[in-house]
N, CA and C atoms of all chains as a GROMACS GRO file, in nm:
protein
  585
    1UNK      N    1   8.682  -0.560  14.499
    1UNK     CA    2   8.588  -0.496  14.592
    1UNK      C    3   8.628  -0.530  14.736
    2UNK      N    4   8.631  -0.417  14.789
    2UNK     CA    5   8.688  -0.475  14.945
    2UNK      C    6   8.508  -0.453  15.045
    3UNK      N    7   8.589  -0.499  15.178
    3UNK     CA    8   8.399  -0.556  15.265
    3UNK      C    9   8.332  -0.452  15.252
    4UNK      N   10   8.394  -0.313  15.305
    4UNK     CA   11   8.302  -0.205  15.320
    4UNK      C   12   8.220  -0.159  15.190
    5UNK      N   13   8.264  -0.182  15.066
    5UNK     CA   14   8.231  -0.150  14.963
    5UNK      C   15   8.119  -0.246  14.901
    6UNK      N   16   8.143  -0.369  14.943
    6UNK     CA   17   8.017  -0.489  14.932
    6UNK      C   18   7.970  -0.465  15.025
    7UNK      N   19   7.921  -0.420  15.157
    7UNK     CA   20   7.871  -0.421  15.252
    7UNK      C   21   7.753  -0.299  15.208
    8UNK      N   22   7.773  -0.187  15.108
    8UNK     CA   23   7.761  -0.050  15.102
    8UNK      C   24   7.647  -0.084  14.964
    9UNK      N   25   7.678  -0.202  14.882
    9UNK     CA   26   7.655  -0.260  14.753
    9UNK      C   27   7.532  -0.335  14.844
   10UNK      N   28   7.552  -0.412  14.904
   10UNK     CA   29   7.436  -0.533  14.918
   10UNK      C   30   7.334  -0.456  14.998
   11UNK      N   31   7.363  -0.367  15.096
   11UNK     CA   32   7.271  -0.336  15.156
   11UNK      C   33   7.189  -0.250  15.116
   12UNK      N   34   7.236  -0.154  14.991
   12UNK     CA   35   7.132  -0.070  14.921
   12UNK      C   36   7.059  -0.162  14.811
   13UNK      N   37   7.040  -0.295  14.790
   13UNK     CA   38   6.972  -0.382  14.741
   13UNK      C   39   6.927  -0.414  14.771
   14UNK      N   40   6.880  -0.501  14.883
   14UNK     CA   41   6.853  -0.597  14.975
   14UNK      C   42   6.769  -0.532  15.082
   15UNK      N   43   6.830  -0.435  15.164
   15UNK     CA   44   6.741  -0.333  15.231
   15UNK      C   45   6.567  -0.268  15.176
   16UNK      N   46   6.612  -0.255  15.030
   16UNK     CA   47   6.435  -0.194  15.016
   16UNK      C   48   6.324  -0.338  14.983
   17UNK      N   49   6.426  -0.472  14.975
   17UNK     CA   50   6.381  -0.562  15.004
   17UNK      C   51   6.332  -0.672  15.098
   18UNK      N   52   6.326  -0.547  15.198
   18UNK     CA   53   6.320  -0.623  15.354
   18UNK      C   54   6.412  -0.679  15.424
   19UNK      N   55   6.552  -0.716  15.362
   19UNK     CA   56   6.622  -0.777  15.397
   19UNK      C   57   6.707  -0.665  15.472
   20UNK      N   58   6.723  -0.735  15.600
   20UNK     CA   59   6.804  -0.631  15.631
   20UNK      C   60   6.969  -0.690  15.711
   21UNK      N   61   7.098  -0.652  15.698
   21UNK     CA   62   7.169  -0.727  15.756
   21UNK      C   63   7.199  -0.703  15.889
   22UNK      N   64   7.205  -0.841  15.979
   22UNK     CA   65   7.196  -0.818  16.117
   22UNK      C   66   7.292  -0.721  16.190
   23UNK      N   67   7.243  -0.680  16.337
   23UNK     CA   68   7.310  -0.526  16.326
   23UNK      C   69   7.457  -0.554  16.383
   24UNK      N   70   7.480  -0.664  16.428
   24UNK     CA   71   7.617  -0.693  16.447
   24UNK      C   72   7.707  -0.693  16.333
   25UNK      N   73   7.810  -0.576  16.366
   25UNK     CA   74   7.862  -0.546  16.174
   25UNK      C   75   7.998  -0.649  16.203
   26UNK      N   76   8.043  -0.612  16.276
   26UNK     CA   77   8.139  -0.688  16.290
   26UNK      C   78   8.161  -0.834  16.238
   27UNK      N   79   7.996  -0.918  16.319
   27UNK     CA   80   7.976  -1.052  16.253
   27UNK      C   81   7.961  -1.042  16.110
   28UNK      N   82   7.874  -0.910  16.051
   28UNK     CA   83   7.874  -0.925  15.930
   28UNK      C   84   7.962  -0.912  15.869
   29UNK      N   85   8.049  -0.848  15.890
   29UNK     CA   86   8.196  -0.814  15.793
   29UNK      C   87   8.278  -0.930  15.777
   30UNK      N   88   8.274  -1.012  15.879
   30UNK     CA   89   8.330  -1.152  15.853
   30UNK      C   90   8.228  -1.238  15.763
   31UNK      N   91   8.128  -1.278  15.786
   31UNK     CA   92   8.089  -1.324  15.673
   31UNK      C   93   8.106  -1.281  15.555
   32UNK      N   94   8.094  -1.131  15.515
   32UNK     CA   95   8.108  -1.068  15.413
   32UNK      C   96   8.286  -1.098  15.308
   33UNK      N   97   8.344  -1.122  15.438
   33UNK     CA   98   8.508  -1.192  15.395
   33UNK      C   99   8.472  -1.290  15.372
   34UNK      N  100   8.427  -1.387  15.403
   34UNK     CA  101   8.365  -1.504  15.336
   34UNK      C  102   8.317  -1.512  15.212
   35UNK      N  103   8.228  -1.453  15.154
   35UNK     CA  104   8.171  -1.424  15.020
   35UNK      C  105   8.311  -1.400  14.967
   36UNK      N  106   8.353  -1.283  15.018
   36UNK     CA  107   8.481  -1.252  14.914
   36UNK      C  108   8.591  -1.356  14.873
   37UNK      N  109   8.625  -1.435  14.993
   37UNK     CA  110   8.693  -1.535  14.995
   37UNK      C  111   8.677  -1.616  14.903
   38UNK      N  112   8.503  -1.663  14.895
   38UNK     CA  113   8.444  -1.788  14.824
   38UNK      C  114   8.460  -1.746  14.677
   39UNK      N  115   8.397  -1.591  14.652
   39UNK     CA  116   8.428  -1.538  14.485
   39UNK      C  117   8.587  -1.574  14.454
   40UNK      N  118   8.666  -1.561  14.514
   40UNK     CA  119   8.792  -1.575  14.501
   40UNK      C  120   8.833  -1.701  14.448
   41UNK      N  121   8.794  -1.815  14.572
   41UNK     CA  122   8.806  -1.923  14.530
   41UNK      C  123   8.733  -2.004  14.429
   42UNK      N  124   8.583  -2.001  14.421
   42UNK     CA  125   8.512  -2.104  14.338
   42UNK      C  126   8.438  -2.022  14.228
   43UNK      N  127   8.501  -1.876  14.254
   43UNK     CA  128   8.422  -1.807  14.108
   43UNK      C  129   8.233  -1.763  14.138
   44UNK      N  130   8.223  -1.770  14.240
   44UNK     CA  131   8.065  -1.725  14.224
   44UNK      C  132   8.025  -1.721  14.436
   45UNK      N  133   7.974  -1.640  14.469
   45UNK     CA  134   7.967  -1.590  14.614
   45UNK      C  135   7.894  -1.684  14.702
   46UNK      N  136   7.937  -1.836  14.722
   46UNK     CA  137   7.916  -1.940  14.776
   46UNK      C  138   7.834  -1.881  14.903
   47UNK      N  139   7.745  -1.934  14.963
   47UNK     CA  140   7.737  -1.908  15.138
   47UNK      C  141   7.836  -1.917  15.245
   48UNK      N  142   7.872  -1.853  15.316
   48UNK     CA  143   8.004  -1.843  15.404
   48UNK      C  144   7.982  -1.948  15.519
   49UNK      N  145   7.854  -2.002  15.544
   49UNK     CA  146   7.859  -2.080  15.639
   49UNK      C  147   7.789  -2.228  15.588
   50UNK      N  148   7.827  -2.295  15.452
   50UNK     CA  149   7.783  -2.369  15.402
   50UNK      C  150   7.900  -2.457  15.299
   51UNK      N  151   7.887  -2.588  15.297
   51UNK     CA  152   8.022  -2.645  15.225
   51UNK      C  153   8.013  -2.632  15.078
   52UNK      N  154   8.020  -2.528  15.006
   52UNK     CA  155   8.028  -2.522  14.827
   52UNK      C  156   8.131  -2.581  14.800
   53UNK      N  157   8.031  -2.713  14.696
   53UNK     CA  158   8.144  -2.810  14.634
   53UNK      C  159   8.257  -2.744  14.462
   54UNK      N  160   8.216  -2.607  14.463
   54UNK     CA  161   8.253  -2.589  14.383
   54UNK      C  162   8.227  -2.590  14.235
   55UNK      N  163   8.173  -2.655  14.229
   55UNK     CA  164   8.036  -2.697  14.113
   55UNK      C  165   7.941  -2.584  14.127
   56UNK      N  166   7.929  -2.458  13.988
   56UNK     CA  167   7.842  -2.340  14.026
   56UNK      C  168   7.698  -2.439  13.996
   57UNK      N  169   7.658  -2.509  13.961
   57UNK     CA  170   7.551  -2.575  13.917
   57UNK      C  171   7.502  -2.599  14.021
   58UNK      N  172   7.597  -2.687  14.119
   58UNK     CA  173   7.539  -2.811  14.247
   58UNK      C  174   7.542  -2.692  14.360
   59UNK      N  175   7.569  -2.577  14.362
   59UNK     CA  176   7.589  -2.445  14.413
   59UNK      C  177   7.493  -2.339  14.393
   60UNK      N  178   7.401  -2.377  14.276
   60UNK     CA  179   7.321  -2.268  14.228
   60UNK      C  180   7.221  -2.205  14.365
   61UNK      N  181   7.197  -2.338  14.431
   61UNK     CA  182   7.110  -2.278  14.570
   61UNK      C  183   7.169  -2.245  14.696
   62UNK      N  184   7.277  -2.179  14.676
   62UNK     CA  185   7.371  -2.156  14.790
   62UNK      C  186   7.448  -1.973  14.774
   63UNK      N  187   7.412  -1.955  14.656
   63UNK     CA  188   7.486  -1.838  14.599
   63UNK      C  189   7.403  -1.752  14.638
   64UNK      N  190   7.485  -1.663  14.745
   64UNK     CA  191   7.416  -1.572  14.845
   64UNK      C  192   7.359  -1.376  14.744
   65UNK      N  193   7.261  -1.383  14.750
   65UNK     CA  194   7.138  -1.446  14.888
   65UNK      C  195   7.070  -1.586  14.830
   66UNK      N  196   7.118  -1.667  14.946
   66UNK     CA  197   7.055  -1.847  14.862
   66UNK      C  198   6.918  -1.822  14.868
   67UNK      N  199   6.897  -1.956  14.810
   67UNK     CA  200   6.751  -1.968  14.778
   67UNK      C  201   6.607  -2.013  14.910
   68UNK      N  202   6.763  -2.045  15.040
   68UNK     CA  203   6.634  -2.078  15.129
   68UNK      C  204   6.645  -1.890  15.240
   69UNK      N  205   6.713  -1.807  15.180
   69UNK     CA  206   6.703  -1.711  15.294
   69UNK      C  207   6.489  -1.630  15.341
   70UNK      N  208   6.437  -1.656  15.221
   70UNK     CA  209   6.300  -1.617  15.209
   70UNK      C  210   6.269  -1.707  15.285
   71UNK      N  211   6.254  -1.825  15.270
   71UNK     CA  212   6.185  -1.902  15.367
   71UNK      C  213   6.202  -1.923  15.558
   72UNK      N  214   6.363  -1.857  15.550
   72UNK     CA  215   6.443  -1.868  15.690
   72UNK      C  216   6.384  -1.789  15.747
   73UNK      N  217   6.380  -1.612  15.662
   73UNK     CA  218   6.375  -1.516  15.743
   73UNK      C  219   6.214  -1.511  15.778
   74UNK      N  220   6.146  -1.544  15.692
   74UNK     CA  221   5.972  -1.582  15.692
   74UNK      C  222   5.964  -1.657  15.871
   75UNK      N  223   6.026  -1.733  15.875
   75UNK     CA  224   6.024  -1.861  15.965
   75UNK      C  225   6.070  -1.805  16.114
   76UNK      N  226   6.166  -1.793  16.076
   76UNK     CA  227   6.232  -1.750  16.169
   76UNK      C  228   6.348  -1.616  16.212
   77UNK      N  229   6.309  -1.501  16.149
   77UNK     CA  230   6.388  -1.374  16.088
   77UNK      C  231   6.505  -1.382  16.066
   78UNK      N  232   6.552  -1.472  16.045
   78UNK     CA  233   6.693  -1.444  16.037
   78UNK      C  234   6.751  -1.584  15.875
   79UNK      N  235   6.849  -1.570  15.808
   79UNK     CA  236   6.898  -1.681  15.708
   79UNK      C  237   6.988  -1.752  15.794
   80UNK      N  238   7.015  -1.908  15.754
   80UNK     CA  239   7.095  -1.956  15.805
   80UNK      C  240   7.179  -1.923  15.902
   81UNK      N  241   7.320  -1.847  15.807
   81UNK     CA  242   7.406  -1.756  15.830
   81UNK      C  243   7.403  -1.684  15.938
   82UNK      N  244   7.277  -1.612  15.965
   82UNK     CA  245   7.250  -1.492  16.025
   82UNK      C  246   7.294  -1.357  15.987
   83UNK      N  247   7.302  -1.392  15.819
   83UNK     CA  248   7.382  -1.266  15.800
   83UNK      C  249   7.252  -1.144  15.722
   84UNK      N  250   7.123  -1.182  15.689
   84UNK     CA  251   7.030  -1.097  15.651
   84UNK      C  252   6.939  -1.162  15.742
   85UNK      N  253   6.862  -1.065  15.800
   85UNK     CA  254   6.733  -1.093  15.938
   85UNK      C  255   6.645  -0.979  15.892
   86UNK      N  256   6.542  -0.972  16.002
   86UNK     CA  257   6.428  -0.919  15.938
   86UNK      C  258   6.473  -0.792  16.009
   87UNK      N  259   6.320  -0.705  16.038
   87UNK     CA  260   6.344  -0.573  16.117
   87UNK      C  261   6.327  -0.633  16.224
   88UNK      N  262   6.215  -0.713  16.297
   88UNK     CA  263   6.199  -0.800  16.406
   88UNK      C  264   6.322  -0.814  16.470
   89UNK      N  265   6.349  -0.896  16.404
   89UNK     CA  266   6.489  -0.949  16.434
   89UNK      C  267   6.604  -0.887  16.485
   90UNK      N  268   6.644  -0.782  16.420
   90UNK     CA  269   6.761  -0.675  16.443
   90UNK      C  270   6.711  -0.565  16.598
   91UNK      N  271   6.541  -0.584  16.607
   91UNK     CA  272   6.475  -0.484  16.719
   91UNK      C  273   6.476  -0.572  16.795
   92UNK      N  274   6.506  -0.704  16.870
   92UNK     CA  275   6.521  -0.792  16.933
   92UNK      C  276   6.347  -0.814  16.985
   93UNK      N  277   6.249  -0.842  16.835
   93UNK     CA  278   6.124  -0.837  16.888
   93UNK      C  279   6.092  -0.990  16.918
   94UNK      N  280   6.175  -1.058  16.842
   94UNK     CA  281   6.181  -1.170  16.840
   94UNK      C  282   6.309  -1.282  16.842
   95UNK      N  283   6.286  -1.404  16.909
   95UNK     CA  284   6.405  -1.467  16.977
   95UNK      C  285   6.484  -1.520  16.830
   96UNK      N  286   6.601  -1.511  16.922
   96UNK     CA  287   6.715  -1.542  16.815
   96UNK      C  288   6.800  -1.683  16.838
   97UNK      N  289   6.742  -1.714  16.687
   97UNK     CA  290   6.787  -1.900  16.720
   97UNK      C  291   6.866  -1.957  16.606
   98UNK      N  292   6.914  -2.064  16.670
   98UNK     CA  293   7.025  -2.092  16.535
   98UNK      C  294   6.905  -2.171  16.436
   99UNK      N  295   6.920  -2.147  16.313
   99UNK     CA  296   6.865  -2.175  16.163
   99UNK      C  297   6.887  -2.326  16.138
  100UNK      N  298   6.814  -2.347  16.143
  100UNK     CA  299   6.814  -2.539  16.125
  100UNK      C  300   6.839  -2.521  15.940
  101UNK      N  301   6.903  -2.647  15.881
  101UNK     CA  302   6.962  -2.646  15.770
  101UNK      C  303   6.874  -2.681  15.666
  102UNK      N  304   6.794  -2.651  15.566
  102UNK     CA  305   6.698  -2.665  15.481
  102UNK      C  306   6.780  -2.755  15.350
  103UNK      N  307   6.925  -2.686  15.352
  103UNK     CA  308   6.938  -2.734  15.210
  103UNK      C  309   6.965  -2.912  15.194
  104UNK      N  310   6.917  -2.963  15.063
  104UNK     CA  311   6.940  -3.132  15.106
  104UNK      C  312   7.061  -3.190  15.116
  105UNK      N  313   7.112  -3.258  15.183
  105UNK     CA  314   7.240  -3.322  15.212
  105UNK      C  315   7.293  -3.393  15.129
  106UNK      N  316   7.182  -3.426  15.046
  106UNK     CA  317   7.294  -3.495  14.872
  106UNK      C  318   7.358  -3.376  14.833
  107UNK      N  319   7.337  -3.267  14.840
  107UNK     CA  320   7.396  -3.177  14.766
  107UNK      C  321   7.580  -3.114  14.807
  108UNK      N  322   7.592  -3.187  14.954
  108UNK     CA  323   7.681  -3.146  15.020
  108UNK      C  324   7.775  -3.252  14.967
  109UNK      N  325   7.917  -3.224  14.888
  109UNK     CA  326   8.024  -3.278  14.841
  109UNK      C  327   8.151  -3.233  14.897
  110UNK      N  328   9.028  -2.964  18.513
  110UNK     CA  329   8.940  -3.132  18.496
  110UNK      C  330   8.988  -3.222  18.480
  111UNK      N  331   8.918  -3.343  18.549
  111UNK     CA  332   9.009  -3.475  18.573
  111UNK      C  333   8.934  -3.515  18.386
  112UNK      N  334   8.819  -3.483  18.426
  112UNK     CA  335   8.693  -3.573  18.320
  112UNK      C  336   8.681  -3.515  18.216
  113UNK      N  337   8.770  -3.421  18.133
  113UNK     CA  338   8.695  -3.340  18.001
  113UNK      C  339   8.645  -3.440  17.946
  114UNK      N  340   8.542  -3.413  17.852
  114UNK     CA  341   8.484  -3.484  17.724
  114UNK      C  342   8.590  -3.462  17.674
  115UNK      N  343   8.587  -3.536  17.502
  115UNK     CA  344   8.680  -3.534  17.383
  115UNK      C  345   8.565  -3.440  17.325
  116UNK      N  346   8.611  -3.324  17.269
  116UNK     CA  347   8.554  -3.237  17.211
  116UNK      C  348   8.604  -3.215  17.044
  117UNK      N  349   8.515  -3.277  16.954
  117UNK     CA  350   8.583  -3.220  16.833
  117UNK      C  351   8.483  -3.120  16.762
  118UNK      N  352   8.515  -3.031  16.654
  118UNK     CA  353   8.442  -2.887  16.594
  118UNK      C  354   8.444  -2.965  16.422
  119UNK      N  355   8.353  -2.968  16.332
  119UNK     CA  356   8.398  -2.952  16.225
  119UNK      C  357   8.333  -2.848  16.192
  120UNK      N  358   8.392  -2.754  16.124
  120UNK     CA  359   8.384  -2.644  16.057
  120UNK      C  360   8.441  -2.574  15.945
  121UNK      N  361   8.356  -2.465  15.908
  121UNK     CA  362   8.399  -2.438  15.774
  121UNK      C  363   8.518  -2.255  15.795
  122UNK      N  364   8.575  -2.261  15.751
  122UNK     CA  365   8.688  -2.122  15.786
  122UNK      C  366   8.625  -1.984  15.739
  123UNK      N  367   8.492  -1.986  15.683
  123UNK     CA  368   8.448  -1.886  15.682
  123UNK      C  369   8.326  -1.854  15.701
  124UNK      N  370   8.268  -1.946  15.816
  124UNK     CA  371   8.140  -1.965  15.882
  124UNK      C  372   8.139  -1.842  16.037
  125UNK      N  373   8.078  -1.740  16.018
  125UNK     CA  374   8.077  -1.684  16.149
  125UNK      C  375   8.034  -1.774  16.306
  126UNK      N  376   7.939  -1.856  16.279
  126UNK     CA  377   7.871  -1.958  16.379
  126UNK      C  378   7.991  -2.068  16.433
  127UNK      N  379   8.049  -2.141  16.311
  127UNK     CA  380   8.172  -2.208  16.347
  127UNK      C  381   8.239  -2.096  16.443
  128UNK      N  382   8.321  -2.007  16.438
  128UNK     CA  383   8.398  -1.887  16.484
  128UNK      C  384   8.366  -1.917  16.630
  129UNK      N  385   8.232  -1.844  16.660
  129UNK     CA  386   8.139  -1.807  16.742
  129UNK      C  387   8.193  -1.918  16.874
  130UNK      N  388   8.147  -2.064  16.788
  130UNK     CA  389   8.164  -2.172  16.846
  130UNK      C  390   8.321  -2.204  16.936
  131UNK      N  391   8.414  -2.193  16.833
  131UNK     CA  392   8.528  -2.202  16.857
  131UNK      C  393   8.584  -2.103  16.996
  132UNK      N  394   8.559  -1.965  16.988
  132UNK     CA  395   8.544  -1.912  17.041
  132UNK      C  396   8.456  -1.900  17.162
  133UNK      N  397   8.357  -1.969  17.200
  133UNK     CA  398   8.302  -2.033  17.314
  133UNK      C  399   8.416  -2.128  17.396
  134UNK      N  400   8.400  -2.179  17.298
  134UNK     CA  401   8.534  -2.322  17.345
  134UNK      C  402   8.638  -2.276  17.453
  135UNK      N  403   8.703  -2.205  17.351
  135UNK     CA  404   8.842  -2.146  17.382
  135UNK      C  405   8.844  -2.042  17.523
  136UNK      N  406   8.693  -1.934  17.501
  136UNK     CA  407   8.668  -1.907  17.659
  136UNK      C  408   8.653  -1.967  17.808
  137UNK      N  409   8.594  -2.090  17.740
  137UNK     CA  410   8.588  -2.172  17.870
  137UNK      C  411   8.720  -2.281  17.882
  138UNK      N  412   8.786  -2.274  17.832
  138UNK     CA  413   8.936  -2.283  17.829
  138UNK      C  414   8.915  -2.447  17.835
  139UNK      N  415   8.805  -2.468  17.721
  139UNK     CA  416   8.794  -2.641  17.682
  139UNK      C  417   8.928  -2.667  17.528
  140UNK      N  418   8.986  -2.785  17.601
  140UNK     CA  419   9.058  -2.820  17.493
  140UNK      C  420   8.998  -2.886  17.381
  141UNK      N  421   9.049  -2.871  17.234
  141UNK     CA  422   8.941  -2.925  17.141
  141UNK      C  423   8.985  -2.943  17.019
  142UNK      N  424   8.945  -3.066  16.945
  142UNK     CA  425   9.000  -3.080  16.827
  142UNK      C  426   8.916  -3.032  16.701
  143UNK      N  427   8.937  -2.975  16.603
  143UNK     CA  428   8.878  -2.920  16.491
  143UNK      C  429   8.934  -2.928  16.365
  144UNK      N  430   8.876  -2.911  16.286
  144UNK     CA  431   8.864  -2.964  16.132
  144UNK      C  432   8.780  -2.824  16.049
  145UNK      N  433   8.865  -2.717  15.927
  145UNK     CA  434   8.782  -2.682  15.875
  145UNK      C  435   8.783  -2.774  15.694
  146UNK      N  436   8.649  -2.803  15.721
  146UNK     CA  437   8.635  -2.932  15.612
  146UNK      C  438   8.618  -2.845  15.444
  147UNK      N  439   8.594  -2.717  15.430
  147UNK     CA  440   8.632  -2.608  15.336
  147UNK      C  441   8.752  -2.664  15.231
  148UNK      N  442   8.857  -2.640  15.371
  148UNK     CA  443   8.992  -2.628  15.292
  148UNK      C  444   9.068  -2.781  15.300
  149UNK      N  445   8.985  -2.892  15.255
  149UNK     CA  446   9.019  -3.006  15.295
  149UNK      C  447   9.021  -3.084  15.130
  150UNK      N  448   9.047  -3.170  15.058
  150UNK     CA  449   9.029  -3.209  14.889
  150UNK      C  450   9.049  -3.364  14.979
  151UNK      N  451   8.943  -3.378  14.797
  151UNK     CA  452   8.987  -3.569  14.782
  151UNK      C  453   8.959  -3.672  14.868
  152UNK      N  454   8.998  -3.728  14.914
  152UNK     CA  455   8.968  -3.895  15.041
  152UNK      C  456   8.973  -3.811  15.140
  153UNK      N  457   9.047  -3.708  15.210
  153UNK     CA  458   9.047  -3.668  15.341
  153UNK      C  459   8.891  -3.600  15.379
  154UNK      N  460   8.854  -3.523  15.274
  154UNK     CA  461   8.760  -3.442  15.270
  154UNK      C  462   8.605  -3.534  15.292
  155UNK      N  463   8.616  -3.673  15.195
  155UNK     CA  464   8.541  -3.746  15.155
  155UNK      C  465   8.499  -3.813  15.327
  156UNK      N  466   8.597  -3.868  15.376
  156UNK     CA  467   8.668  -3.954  15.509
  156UNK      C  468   8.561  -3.815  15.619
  157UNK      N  469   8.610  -3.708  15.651
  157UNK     CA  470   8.540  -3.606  15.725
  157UNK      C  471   8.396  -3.592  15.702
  158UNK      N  472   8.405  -3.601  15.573
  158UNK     CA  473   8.241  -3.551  15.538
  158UNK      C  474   8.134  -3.677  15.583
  159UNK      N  475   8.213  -3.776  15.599
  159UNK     CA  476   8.101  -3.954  15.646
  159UNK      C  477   8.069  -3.900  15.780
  160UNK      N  478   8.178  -3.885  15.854
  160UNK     CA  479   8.214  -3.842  16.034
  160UNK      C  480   8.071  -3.755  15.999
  161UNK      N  481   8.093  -3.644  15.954
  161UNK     CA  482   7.953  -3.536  15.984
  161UNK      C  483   7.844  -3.593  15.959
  162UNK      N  484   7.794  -3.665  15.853
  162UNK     CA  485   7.689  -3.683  15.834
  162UNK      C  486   7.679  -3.836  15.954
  163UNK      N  487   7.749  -3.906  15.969
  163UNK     CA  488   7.719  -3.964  16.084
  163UNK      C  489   7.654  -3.897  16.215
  164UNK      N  490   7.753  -3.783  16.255
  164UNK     CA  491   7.710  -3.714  16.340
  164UNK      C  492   7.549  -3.632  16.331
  165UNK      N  493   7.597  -3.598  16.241
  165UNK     CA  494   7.505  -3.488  16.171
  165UNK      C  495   7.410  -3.507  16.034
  166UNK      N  496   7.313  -3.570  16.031
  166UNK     CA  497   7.234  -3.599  15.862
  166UNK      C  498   7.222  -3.492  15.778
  167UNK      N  499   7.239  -3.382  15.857
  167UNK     CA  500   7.158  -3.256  15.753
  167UNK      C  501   7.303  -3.223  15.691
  168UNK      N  502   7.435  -3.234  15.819
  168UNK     CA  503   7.579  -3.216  15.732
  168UNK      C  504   7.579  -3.088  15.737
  169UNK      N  505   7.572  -2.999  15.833
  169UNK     CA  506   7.553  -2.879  15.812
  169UNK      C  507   7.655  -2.813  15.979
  170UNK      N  508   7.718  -2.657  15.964
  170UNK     CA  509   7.818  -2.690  16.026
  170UNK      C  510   7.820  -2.500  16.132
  171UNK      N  511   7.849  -2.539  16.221
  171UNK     CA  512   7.923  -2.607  16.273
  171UNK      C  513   7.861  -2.759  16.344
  172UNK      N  514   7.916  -2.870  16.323
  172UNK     CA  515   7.869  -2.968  16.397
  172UNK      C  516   7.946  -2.994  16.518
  173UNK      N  517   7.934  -3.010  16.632
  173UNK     CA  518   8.031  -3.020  16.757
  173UNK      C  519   8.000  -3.178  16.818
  174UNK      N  520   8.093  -3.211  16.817
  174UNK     CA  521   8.080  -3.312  16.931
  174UNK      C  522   8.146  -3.310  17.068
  175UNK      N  523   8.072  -3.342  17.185
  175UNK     CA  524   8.159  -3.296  17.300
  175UNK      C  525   8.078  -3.451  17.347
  176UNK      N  526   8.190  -3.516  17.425
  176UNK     CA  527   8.193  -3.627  17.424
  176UNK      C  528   8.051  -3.720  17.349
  177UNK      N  529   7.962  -3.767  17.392
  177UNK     CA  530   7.865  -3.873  17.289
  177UNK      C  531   7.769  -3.773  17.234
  178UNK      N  532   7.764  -3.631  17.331
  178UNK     CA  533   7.671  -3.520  17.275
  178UNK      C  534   7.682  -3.468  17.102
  179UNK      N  535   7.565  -3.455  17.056
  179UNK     CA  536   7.650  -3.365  16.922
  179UNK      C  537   7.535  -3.221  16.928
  180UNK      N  538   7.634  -3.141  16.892
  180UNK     CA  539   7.537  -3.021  16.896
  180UNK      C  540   7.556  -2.943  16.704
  181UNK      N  541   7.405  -2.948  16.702
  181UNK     CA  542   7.411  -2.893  16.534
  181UNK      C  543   7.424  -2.734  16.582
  182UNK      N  544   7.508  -2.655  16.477
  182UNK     CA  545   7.483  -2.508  16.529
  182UNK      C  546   7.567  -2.473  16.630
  183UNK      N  547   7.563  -2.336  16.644
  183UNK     CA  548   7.626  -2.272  16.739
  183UNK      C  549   7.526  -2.218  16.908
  184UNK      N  550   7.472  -2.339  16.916
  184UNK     CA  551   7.393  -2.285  17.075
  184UNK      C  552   7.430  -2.300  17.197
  185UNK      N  553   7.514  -2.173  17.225
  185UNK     CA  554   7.563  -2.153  17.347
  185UNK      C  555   7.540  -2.258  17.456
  186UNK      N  556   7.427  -2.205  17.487
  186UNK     CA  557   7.313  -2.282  17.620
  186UNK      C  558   7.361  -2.449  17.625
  187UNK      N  559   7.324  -2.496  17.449
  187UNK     CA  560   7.331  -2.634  17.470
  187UNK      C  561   7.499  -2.664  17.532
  188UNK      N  562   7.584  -2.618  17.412
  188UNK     CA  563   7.770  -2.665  17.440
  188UNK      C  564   7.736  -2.636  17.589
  189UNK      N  565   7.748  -2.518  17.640
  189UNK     CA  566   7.779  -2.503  17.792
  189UNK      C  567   7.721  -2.643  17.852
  190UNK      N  568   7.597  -2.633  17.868
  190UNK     CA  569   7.521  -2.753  17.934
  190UNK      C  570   7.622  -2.909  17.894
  191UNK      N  571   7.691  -2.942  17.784
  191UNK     CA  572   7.706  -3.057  17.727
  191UNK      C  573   7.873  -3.089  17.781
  192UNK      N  574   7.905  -2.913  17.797
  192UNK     CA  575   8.027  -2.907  17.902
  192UNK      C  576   8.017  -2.906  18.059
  193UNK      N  577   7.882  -2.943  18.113
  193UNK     CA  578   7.864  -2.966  18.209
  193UNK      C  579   7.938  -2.792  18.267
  194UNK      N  580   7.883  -2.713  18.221
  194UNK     CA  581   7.981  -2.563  18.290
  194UNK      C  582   7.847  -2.484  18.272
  195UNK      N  583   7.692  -2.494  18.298
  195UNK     CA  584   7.592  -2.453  18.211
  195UNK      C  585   7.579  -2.368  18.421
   0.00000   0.00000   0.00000
């Protein structure tokens, strides 16, 4: 699968789920090489801006869309990443800040 | 500059925010040492990953250090300010 084609995939999922990806495509397409990268390497679509030890187990809450993006975008419209934000978010209704890190630091190997 | 800080980046090679960061850097034509800790195995990886969480508890990246400053994240405002170029 190349980006445009995951890009074309996630967003007709994710979109009727509120999620929407931020409108900078560019940034997104690089993250989106990221996922691809990470499937490549560790077998399952790690977070692109997060250290997957490789372990799909110790990984299970990282495998995008992770498990803290509901709570990020709730919080603060946007996931970690910044790679799914709200509508807020993308309409610049609301300020755009870097995502403080939820996941626990034992988990980072 | 007579005075740069020692500026180091750890980051991951497929973090847009790391990027972002780097790319701040490199505009303001700060010299800088970096690490993507991703593509790193074994004691080296182990050795980097203490450095961050020293720096950094949450271990989460990009972590920057510009001289005693550490900045979690990619926030413009702060690096500039921490480069004294704000």
């Amino acid at each position: 699968m190349n980006v445009e084609e995951l890009y074309e995939k996630l967003r007709s999922i994710q979109e009727p789920k509120g999620y929407y990806f931020n409108k900078d495509k560019g940034f997104v397409y690089e993250l989106l090489r990221g996922l691809l990268e990470n499937k490549e390497r560790y077998g399952y679509m790690a977070c692109p801006c997060r250290l997957a030890s490789g372990d799909r187990e110790n990984d299970a809450d990282i495998v995008c869309p992770c498990a803290y993006r509901e709570p990020d975008v709730r919080e603060y419209g946007a996931c970690f990443c910044h790679l799914y934000v709200s509508k807020d978010w993308n309409e610049d209704k609301i300020p755009h800040v870097a995502v403080p890190e939820r996941r626990p630091p034992e988990k980072i190997k | 500059m007579a005075d740069e800080p020692d500026v180091k980046v750890y980051a991951l090679s497929t973090c847009g925010h790391c990027k972002n960061a780097k790319k701040l850097l490199d505009e303001c034509n700060v010299s800088y040492d970096s690490v993507e800790v991703d593509l790193l195995s074994g004691d080296q990886r182990q050795a980097i990953l203490e450095e961050v969480k020293e720096l950094n508890p949450r271990c989460s990246f990009p972590t920057i250090r510009i001289g005693e400053k550490v900045i979690v994240g990619y926030k413009e405002d702060e690096i500039k300010e921490a480069l004294g170029i704000s």
